[in-house]
C-alpha positions in Angstrom: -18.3 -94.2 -7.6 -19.5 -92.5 -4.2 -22.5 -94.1 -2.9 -24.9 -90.7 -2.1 -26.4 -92.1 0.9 -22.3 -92.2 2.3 -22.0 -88.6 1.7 -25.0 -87.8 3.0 -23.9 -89.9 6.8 -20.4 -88.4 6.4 -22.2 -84.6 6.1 -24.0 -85.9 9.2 -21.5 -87.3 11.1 -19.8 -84.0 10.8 -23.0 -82.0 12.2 -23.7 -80.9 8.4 -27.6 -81.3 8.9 -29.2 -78.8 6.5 -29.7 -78.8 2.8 -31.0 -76.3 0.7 -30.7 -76.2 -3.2 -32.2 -76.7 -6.7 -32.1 -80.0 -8.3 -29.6 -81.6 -10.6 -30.0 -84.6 -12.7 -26.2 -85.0 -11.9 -27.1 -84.9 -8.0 -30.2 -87.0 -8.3 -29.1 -89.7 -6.2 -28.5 -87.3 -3.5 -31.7 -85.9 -3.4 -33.2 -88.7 -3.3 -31.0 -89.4 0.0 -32.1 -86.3 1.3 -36.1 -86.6 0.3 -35.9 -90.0 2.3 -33.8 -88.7 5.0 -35.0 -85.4 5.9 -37.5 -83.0 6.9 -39.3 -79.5 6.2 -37.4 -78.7 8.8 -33.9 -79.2 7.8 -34.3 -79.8 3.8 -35.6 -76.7 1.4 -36.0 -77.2 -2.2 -36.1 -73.1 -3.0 -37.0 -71.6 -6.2 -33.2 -70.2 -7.5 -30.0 -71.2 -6.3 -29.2 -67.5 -4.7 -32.3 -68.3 -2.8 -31.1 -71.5 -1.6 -27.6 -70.0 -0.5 -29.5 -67.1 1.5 -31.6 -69.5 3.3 -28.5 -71.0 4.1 -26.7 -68.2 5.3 -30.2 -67.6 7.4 -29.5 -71.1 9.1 -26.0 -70.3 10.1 -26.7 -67.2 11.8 -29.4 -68.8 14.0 -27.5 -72.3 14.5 -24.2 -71.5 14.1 -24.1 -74.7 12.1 -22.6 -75.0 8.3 -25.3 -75.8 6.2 -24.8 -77.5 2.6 -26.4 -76.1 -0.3 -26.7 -78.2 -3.6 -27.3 -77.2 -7.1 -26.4 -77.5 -11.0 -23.0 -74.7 -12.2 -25.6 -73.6 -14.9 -27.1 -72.0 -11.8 -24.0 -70.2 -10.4 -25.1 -67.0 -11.8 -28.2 -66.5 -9.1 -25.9 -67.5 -6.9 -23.1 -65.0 -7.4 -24.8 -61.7 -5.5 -25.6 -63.5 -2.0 -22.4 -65.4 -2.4 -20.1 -61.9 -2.8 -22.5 -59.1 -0.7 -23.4 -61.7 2.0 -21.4 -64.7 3.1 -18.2 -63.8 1.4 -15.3 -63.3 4.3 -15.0 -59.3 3.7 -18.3 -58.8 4.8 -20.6 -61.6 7.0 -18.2 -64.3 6.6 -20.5 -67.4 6.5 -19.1 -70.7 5.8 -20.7 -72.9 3.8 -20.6 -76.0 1.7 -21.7 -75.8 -2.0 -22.0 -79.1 -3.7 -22.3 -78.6 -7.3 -22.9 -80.5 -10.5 -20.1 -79.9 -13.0 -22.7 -80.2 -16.5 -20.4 -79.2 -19.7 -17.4 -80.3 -17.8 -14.6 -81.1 -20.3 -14.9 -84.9 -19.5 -17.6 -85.6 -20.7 -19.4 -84.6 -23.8 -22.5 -82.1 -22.8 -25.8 -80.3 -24.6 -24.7 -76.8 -26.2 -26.5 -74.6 -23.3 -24.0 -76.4 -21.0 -20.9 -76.4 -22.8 -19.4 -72.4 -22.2 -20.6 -72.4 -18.5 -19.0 -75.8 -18.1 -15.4 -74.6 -19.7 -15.9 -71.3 -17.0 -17.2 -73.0 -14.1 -13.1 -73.1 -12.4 -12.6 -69.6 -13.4 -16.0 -68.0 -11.8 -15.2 -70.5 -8.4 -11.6 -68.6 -8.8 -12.9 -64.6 -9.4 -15.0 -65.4 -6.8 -12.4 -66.4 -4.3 -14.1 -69.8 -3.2 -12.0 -73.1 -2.8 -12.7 -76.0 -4.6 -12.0 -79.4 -5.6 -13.7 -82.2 -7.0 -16.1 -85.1 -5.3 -13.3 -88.5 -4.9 -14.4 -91.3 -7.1 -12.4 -93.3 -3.8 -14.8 -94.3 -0.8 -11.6 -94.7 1.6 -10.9 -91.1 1.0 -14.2 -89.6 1.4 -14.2 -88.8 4.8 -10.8 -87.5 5.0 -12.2 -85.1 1.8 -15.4 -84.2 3.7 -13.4 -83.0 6.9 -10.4 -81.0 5.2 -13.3 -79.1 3.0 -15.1 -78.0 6.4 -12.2 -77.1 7.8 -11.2 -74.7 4.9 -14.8 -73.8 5.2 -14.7 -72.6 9.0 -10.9 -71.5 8.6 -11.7 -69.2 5.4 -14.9 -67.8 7.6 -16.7 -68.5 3.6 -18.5 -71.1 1.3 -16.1 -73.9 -0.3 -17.5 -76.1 -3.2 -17.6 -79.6 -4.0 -17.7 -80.2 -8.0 -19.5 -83.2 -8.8 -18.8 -84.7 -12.2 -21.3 -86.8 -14.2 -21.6 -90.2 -12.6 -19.4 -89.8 -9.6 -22.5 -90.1 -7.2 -24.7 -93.5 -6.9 -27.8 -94.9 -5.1 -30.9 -96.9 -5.3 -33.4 -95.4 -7.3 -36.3 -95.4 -4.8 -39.8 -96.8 -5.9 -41.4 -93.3 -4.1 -40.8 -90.7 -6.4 -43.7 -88.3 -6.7 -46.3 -89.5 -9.0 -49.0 -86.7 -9.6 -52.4 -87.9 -10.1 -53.2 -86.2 -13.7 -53.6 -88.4 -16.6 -52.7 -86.2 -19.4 -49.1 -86.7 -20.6 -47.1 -83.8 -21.6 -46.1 -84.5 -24.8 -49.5 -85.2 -25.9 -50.7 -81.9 -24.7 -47.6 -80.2 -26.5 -49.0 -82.2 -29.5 -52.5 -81.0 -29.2 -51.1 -77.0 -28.5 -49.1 -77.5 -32.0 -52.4 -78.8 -33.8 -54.2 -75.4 -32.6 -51.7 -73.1 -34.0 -51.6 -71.2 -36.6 -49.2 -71.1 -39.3 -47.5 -67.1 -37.8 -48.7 -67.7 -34.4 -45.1 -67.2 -32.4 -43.7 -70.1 -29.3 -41.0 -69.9 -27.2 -40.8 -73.1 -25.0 -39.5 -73.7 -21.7 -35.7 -75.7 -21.1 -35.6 -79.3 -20.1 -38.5 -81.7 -21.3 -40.8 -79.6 -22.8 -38.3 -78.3 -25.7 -37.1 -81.6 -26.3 -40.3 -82.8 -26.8 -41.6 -80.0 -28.9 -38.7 -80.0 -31.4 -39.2 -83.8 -32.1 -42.8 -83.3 -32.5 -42.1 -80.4 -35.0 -40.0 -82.9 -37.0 -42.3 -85.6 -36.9 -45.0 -83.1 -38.4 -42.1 -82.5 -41.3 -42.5 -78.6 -40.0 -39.1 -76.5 -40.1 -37.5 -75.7 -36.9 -39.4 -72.0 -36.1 -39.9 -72.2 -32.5 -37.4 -70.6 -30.1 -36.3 -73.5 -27.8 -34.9 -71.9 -24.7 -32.9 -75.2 -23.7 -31.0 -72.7 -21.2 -31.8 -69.8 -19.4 -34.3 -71.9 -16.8 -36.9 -69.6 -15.8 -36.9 -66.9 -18.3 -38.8 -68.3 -21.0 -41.8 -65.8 -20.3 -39.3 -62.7 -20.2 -38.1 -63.6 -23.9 -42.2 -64.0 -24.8 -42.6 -60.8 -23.0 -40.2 -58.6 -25.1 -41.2 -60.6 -28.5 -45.2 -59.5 -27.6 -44.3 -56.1 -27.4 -42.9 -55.8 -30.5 -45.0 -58.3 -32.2 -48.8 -57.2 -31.5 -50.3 -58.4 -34.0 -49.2 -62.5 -33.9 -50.4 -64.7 -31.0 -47.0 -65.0 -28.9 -47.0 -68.3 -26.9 -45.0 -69.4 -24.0 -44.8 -72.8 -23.4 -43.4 -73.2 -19.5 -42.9 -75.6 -17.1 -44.4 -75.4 -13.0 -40.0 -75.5 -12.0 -39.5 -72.7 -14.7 -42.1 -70.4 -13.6 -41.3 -71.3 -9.7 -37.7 -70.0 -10.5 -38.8 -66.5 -10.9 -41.8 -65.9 -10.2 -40.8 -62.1 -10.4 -41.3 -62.2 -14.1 -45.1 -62.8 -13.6 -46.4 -59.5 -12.4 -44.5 -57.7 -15.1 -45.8 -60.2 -18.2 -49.2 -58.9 -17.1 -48.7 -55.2 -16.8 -46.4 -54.7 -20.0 -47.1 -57.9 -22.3 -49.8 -57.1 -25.4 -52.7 -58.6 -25.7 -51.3 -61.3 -27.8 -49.3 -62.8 -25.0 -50.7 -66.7 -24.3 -49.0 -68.3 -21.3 -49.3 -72.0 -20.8 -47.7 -73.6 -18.3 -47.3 -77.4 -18.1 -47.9 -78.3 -14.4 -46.8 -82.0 -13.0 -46.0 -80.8 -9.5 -42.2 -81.7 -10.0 -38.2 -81.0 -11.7 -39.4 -83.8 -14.0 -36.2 -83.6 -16.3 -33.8 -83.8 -13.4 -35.4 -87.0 -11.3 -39.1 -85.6 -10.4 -38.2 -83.7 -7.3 -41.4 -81.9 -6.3 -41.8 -77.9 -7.0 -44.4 -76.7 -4.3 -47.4 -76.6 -6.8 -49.1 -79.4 -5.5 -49.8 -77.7 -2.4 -49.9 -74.0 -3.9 -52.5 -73.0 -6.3 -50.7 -71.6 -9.6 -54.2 -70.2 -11.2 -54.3 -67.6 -7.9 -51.0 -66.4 -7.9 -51.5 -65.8 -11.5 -54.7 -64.4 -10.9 -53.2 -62.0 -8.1 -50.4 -61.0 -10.6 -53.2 -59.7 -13.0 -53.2 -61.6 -15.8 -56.6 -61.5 -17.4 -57.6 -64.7 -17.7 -57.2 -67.8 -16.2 -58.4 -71.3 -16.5 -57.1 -75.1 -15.7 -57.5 -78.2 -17.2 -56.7 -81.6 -16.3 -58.3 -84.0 -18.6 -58.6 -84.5 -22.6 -62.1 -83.5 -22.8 -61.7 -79.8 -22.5 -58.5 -79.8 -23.7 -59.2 -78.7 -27.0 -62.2 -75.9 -25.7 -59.4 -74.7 -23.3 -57.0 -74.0 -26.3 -59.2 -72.5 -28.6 -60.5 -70.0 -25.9 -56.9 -69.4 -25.2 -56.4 -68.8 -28.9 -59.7 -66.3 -29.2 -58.4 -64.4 -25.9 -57.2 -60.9 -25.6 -54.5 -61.5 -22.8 -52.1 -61.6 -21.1 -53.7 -64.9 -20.9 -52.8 -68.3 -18.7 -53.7 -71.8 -19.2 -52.6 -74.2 -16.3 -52.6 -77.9 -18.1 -52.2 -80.5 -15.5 -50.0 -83.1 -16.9 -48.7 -86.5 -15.8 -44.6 -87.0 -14.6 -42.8 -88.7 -17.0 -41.5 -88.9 -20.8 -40.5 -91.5 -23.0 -37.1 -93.1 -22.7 -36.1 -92.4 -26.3 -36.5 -89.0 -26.2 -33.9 -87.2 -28.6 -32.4 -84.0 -28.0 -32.8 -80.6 -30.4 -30.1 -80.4 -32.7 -28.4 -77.3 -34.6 -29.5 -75.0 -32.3 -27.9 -71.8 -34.6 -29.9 -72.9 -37.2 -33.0 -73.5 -35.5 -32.3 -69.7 -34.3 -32.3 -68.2 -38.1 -35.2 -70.3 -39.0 -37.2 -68.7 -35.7 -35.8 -64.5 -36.4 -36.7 -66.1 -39.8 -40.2 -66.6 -39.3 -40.3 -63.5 -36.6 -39.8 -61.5 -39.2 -41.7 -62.9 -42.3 
């Protein structure tokens, strides 16, 4: 194994001194190499990897400097458009390093939402004309990797990537990750949204923890699979609530999000409130962090979610933070006319045993299924 904090010196050593990306559970230990060792100044945890690689291309043109940007292959798709109309070599020509996390690489056995973008992740590196190779497992040939890739990189005038497979990087966890201050835990306020349903009312929940933990606590209530768990797809759990209220006045439509989801596009929020019916209920699970991929902080502990949801018109807003007006919070949610938002604080964190959702296809018929009934 390659020991992040190695990497991270070699990068340096070779005057590769800014990061911008999205986090990875697969890159974890890097991150947390770069949120000891950096700054505002030359670190940016952005919204969507195609953000990331323009900020990138942003810092070359005023340093002159190759930049690294970091993210997870499920995310190659945002990156695609500033990667081929911007710093490809037939028009600005901006090198850059892109070190990515291989998920649903045939070594290892992956989730379903990882498994076809895993198997194409080569072939899209290759239409798109980018060099790559894989991370070395070998610490003597590190440096020698590092310093052939950034040649490629400034000889190609274009971004080269790094594929990182599962448990190629190491480093001490450190004891700082961000702890919020909330005392609510998430999957007890998924719990308590469940027990205010009603039997038609439709969810769509968010990818990472919060579907996880909703499909378990589904089971454990002996209730059939009729949510749509968007386990993919980060960030567009609210479109696919949008185009189901439409169609489906009449039933409540939940979305059950997460503060990195919404952060991702943020575009989708002034649109939910001018098209979605009044049925639309979206709740979004705030902890201040990329809680399924090593607690990373989104920017929500210093930006206010309730205003920008306020300023993209939805109707009405409210926050909660502590089990006392939980349940008043949902049942005015419930009784709303939307498109409605509840921010629930919650704390970082879930349970280690945590299973995954399981026979996904079916749990898609059981959800058009109930849709439909």
């Amino acid at each position: 194994m390659i020991d992040a904090k190695l990497l991270f010196n070699i990068l340096k050593k070779n005057d590769v001194n800014f990061f911008a990306g999205v986090p990875d559970s697969i890159l974890k230990n890097f991150s947390y190499v770069l949120d000891s060792d950096t700054t505002n100044e030359n670190h940016i945890i952005c919204a969507n990897e195609g953000l990331a690689l323009s900020t990138a291309c942003g810092y070359y043109l005023s340093s002159g400097k190759i930049p690294l940007v970091y993210l997870q292959n499920s995310g190659f798709g945002k990156l695609i458009n500033p990667l081929l109309s911007l710093a490809h070599n037939t028009l600005y020509s901006i090198p850059i390093i892109i070190l990515m996390g291989h998920r649903g690489c045939s070594d290892f056995k992956d989730e379903p939402q990882h498994q076809k973008q895993g198997r194409v992740t080569e072939e899209l590196l290759k239409l798109c004309d980018v060099y790559y190779e894989y991370l070395t497992n070998d610490t003597n040939k590190l440096s020698e990797q590092i310093n052939a890739l950034l040649y490629k990189a400034i000889h190609n005038k274009m971004p080269v990537c790094l594929l990182v497979k599962r448990n190629t990087l190491s480093n001490k966890i450190p004891n700082n990750l961000i702890k919020n201050k909330f005392s609510l835990g998430r999957e007890f306020v998924i719990r308590k949204i469940v027990e205010n349903l009603d039997t038609d009312d439709i969810v769509i929940s968010s990818t990472g923890m919060i579907s996880r933990e909703l499909s378990e606590i589904r089971s454990e209530r002996g209730e059939y699979p009729k949510d749509f768990l968007n386990v993919g797809a980060m960030g567009h759990a609210s479109s696919i609530a949008l185009g189901i209220s439409i169609q489906k006045s009449s039933r409540r439509v939940y979305c059950i999000d997460g503060d990195g989801s919404v952060l991702m596009h943020m575009g989708s929020l002034p649109i939910n409130s001018q098209y979605a019916s009044c049925n639309f209920k979206h709740i979004v699970l705030n902890n201040n962090s990329h809680d399924s991929v090593g607690s990373q902080p989104t920017i929500f502990n210093k930006v206010s979610l309730s205003s920008i949801l306020k300023s993209c018109g939805y109707k009405i807003l409210t926050s909660v933070d502590d089990n006392t007006s939980l349940d008043k919070r949902l049942y005015e949610l419930k009784e709303s006319k939307g498109p409605t938002f509840l921010e629930i604080n919650v704390k970082n964190g879930s349970r280690s045993n945590l299973g995954r959702p399981a026979d996904i296809g079916d749990n898609l018929r059981n959800f058009i299924k109930h849709v439909n009934s």
